[in-house]
Every structure is written in C-alpha cells, then in structure tokens.
TIVO-2410 file (N, C-alpha, C; in nm, 3 decimals):
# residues 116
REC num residu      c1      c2      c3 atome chaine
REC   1      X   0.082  -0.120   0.000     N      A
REC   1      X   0.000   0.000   0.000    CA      A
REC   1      X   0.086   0.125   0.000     C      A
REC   2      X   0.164   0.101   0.096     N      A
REC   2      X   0.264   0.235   0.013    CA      A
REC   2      X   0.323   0.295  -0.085     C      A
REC   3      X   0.377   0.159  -0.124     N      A
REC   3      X   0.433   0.209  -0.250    CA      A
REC   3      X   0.303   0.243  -0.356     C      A
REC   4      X   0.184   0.226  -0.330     N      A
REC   4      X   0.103   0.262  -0.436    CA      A
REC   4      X   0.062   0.420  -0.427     C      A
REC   5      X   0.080   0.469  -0.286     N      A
REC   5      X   0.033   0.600  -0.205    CA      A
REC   5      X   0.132   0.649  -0.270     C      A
REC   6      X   0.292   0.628  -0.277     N      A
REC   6      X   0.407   0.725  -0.321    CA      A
REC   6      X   0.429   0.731  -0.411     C      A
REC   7      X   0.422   0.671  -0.509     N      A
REC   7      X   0.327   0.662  -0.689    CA      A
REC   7      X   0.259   0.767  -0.696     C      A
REC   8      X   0.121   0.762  -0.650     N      A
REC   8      X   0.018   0.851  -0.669    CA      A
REC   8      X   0.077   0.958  -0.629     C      A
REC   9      X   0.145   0.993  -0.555     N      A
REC   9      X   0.228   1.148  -0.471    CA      A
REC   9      X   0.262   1.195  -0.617     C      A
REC  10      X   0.358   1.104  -0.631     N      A
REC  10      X   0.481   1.174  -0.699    CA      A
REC  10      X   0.378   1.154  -0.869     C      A
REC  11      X   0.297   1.090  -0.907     N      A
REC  11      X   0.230   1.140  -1.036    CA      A
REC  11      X   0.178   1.290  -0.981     C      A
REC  12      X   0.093   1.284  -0.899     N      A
REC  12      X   0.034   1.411  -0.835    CA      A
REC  12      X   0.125   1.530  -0.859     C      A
REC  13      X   0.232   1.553  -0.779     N      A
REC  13      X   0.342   1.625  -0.825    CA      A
REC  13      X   0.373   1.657  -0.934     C      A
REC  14      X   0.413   1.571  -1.032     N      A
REC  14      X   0.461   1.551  -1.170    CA      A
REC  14      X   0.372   1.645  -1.232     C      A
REC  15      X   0.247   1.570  -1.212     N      A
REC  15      X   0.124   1.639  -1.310    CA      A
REC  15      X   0.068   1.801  -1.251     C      A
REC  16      X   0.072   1.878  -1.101     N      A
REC  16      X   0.092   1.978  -1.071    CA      A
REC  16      X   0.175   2.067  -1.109     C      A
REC  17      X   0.325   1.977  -1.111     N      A
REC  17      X   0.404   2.053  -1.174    CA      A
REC  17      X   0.401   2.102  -1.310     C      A
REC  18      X   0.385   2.055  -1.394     N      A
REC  18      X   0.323   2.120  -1.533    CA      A
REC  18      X   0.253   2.256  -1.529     C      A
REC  19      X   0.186   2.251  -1.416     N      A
REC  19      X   0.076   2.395  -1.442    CA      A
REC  19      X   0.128   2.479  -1.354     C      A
REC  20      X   0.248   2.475  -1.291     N      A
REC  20      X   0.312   2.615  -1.185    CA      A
REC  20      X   0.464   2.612  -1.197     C      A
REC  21      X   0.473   2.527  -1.282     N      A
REC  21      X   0.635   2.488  -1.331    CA      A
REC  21      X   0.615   2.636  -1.423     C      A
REC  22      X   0.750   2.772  -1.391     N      A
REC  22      X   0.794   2.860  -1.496    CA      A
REC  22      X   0.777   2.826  -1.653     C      A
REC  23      X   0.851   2.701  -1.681     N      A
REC  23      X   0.865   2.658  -1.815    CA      A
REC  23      X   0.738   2.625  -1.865     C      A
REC  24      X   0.627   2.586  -1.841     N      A
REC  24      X   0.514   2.545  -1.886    CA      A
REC  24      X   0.399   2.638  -1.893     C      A
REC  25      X   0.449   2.801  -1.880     N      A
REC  25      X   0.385   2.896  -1.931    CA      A
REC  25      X   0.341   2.897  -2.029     C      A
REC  26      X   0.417   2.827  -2.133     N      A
REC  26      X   0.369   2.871  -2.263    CA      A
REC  26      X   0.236   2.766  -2.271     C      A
REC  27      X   0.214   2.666  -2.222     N      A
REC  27      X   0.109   2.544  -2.246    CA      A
REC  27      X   0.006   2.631  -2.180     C      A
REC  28      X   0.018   2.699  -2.034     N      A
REC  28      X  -0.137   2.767  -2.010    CA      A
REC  28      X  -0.184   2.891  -2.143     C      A
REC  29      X  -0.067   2.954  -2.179     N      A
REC  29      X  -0.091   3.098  -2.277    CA      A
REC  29      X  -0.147   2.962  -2.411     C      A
REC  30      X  -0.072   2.895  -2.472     N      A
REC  30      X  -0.140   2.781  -2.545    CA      A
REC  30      X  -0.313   2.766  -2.541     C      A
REC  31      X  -0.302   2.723  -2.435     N      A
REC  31      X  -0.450   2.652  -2.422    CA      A
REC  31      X  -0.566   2.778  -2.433     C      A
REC  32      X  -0.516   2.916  -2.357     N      A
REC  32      X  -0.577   3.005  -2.305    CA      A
REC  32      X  -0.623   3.053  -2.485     C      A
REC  33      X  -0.546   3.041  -2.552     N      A
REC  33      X  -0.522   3.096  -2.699    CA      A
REC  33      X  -0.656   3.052  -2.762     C      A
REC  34      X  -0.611   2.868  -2.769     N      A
REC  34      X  -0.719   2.802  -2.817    CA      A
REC  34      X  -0.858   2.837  -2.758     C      A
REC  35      X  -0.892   2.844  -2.646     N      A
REC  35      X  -0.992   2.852  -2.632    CA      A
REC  35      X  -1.043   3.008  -2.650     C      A
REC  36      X  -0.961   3.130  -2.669     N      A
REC  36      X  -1.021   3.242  -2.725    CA      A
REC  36      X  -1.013   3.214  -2.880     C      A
REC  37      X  -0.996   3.122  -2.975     N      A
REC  37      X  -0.978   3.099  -3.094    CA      A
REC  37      X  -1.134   3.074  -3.138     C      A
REC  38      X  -1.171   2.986  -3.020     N      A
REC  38      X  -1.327   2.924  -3.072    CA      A
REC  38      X  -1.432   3.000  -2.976     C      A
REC  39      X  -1.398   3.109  -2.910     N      A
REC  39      X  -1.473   3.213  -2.875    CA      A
REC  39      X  -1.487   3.290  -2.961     C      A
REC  40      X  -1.405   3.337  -3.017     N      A
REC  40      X  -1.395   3.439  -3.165    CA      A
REC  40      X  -1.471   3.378  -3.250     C      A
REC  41      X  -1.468   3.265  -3.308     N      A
REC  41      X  -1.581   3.225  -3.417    CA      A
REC  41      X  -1.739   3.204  -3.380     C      A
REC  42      X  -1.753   3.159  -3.226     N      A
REC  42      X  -1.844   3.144  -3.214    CA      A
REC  42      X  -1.924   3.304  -3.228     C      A
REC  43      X  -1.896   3.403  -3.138     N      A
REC  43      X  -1.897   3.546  -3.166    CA      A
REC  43      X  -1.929   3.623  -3.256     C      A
REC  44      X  -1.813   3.641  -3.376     N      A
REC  44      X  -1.802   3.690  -3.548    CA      A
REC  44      X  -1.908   3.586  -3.602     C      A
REC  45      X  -1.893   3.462  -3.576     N      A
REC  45      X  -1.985   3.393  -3.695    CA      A
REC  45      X  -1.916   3.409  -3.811     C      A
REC  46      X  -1.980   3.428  -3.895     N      A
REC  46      X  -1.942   3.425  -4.056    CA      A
REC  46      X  -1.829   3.492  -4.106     C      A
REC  47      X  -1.757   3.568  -4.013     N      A
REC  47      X  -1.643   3.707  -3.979    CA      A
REC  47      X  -1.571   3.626  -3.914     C      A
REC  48      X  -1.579   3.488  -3.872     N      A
REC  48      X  -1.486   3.458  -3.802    CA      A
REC  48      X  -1.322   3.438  -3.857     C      A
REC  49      X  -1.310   3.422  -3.971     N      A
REC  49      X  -1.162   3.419  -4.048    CA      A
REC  49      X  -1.101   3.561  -4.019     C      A
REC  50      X  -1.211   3.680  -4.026     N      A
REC  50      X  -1.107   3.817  -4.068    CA      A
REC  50      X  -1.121   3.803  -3.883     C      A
REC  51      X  -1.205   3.785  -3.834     N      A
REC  51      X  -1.198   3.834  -3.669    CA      A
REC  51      X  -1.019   3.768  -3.614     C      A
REC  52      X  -1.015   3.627  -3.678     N      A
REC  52      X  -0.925   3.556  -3.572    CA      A
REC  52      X  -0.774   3.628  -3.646     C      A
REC  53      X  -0.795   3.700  -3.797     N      A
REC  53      X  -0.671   3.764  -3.854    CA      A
REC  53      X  -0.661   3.891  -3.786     C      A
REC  54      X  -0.796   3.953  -3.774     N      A
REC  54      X  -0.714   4.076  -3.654    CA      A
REC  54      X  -0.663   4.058  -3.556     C      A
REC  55      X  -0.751   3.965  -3.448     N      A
REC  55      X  -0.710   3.943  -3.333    CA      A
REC  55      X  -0.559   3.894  -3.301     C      A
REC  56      X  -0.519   3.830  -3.411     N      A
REC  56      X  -0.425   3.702  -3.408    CA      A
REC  56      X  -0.244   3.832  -3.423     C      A
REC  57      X  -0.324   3.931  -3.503     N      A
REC  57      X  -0.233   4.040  -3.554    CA      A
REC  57      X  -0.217   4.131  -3.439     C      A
REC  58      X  -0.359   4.127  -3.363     N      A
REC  58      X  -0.354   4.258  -3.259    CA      A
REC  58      X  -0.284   4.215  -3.090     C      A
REC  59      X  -0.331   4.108  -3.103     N      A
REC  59      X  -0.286   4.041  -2.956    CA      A
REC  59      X  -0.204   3.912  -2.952     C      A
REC  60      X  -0.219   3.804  -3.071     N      A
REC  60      X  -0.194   3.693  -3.072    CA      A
REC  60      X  -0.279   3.584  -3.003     C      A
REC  61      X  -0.394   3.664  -2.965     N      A
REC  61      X  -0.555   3.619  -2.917    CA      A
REC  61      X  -0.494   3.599  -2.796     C      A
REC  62      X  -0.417   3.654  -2.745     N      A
REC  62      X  -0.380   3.664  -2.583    CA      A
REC  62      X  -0.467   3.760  -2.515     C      A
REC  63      X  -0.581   3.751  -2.397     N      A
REC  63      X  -0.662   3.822  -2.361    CA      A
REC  63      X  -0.581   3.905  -2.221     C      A
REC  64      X  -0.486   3.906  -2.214     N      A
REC  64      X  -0.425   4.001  -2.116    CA      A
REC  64      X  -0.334   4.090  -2.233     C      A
REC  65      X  -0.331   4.052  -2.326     N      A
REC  65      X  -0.243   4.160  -2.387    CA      A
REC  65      X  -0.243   4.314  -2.386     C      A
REC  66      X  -0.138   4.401  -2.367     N      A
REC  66      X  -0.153   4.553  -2.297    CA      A
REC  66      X  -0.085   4.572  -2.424     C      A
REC  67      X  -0.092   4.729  -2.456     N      A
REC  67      X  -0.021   4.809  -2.561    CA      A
REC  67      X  -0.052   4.984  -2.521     C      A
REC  68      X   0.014   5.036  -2.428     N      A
REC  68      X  -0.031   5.147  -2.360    CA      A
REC  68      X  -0.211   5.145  -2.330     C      A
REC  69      X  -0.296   5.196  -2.357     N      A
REC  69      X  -0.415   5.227  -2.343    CA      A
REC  69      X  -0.520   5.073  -2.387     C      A
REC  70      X  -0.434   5.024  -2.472     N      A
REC  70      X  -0.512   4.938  -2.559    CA      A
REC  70      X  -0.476   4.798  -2.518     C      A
REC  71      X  -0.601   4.719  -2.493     N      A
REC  71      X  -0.610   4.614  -2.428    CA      A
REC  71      X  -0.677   4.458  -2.462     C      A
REC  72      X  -0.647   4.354  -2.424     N      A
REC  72      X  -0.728   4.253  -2.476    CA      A
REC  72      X  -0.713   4.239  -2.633     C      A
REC  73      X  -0.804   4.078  -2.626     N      A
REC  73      X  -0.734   4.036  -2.786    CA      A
REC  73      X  -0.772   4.109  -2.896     C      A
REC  74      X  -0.866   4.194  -2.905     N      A
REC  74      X  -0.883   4.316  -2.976    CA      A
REC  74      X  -0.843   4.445  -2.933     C      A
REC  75      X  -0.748   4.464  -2.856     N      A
REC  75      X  -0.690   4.567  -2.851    CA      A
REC  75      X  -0.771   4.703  -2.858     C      A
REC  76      X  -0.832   4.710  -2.798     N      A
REC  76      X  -0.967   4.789  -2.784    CA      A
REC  76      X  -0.898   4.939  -2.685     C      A
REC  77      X  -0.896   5.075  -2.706     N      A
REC  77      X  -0.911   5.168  -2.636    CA      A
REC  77      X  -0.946   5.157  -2.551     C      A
REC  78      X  -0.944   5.288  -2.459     N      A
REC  78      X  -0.991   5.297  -2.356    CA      A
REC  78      X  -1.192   5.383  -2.361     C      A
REC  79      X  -1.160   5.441  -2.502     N      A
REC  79      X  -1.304   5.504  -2.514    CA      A
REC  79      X  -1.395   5.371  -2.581     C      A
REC  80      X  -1.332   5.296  -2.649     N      A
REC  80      X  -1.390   5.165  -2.702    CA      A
REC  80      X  -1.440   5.097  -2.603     C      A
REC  81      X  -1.349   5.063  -2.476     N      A
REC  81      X  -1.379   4.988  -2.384    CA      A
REC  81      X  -1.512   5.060  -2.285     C      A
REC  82      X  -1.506   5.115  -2.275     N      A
REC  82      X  -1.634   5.252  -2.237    CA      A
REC  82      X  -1.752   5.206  -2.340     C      A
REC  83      X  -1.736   5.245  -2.406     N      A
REC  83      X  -1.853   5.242  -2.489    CA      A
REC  83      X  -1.915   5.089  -2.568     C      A
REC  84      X  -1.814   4.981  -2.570     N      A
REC  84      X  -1.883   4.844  -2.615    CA      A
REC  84      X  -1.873   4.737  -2.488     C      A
REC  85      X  -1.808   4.758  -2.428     N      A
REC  85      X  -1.724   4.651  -2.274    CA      A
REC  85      X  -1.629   4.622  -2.302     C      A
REC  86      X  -1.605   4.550  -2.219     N      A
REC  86      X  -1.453   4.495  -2.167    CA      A
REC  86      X  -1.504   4.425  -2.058     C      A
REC  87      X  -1.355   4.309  -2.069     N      A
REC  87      X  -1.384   4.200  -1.908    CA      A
REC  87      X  -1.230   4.119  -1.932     C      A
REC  88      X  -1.230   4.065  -1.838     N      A
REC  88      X  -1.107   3.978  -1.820    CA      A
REC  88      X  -1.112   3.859  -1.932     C      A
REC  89      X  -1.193   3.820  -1.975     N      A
REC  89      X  -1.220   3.695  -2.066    CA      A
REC  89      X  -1.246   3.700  -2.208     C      A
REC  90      X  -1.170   3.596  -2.318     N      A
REC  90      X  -1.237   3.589  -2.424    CA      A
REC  90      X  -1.373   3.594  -2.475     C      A
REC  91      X  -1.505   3.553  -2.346     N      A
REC  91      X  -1.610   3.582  -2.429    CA      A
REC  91      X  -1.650   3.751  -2.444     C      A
REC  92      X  -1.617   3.831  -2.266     N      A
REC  92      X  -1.630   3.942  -2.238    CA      A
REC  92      X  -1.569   4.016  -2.431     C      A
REC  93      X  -1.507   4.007  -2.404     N      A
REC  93      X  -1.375   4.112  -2.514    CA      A
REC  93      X  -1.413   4.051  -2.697     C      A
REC  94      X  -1.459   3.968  -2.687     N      A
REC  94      X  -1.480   3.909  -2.828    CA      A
REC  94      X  -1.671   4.000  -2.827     C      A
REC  95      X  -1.750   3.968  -2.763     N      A
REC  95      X  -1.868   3.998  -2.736    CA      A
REC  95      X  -1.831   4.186  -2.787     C      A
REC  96      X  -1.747   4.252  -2.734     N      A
REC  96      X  -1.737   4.391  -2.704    CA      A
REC  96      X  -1.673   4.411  -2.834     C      A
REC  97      X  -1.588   4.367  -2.887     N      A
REC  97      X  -1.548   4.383  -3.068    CA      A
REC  97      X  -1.658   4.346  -3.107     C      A
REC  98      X  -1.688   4.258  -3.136     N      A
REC  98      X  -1.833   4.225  -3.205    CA      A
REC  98      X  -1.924   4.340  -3.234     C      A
REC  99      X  -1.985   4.445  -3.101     N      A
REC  99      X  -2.070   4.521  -3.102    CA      A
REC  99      X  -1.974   4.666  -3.165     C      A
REC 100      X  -1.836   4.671  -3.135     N      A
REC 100      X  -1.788   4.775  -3.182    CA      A
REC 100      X  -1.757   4.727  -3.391     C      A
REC 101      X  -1.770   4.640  -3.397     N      A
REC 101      X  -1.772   4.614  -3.549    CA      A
REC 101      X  -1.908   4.624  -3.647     C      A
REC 102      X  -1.954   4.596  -3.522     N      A
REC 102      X  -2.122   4.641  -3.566    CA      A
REC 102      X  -2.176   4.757  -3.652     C      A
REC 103      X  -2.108   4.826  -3.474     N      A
REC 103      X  -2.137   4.983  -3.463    CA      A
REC 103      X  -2.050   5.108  -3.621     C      A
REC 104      X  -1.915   4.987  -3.643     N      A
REC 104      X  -1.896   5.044  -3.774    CA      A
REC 104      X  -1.887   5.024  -3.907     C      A
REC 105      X  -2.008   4.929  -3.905     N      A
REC 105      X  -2.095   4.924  -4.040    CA      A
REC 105      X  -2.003   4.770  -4.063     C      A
REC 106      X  -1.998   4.710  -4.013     N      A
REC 106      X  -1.908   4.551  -3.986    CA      A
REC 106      X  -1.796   4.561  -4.131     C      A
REC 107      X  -1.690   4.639  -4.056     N      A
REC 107      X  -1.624   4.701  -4.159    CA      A
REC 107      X  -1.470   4.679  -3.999     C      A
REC 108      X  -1.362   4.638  -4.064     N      A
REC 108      X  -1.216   4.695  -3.940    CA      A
REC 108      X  -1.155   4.808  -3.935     C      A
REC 109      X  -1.226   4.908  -4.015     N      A
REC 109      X  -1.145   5.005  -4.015    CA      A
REC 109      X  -1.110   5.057  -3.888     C      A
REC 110      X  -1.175   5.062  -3.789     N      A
REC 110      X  -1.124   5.102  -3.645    CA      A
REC 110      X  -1.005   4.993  -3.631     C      A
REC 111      X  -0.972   4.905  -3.679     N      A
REC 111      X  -0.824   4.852  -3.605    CA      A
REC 111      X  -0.738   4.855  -3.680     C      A
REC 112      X  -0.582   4.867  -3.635     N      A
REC 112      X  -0.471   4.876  -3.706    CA      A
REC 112      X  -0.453   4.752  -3.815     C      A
REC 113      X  -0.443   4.658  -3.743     N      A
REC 113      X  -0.433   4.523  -3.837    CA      A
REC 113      X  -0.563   4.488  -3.871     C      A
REC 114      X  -0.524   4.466  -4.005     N      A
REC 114      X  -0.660   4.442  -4.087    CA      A
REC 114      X  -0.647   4.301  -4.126     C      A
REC 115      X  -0.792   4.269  -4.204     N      A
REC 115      X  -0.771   4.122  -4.246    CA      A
REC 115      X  -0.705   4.045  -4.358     C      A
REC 116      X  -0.693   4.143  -4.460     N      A
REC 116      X  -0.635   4.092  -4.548    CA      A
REC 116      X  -0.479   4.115  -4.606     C      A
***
C-alpha cells in the first residue's frame, strides 16, 4: 500500500508541476489561446476568419495583452472599452469587438491590423 500511495504522490506532483512549473507557461498561454480561438468564431460567426486575422495580428488572441491604453485580444481603447465593454475573458472582449464592429458598419477600419 505504500508504494502505491508514493506513486500517486509523486504522479500528483509531476502532473501539478506542469501547471506552476515557470517553463510550462507557454502550455497555459497555449490553451488560453485556443480557447479564445473558438470564442472568436463562435462570436463573429461568418467574420470569423477576418476576426481571428485581426485578433491574431492585434494580440496573438492573448486576452491580457496591454499596448499602452489598448487592451485585450482586440486591442480595444480605452473610449472603445467605455462604450462596447470589456472584461477579463475571451467571451467578455470578443462579445465587445463584435458590437464595436457592428457599430462600424461591420467594416475593421477602427483597427490597425486588418484582415487581409
């Protein structure tokens, strides 16, 4: 029975370690990616190709991404963020481009990187 308890420890460990291990940053920013990848399509819908080429251009669909004023995987202002939302999360920030793409005639000209 022990040795089955100190097995299980040390998988336990092993497999903890992955997710607070320094080096395995990139697998949470990874995963975090993917899953704002299929937030964005679900979102854009039919826009979802040019959405995931801005985003992918503006943030690298990283939802903490900063650039002075401009924030999240759409890189959204601070008067943008005012006026469509903002939130800590891919659906928050995909939801809030969405309505600001809306608002300009579902056209990117409000963002630097464009889709094509």
């Amino acid at each position: 029975m022990r040795i089955c308890i100190c097995t299980a420890h040390v998988a336990m460990v092993a497999a903890l370690s992955m997710f607070f291990a320094p080096e395995s940053n990139g697998g949470r920013i990874e995963s975090q990616q993917a899953r704002a990848k299929v937030i964005i399509c679900k979102v854009f819908k039919e826009h979802c190709r040019e959405a995931l080429a801005v985003a992918w251009c503006e943030s690298k669909w990283y939802v903490w991404a900063q650039n002075g004023q401009y924030r999240g995987i759409f890189q959204m202002g601070s008067s943008e963020r005012r006026a469509y939302g903002h939130g800590p999360g891919a659906w928050a920030q995909a939801r809030a481009a969405y309505r600001y793409f809306v608002a300009s005639g579902r056209d990117w000209s409000p963002w630097s990187c464009q889709p094509w």
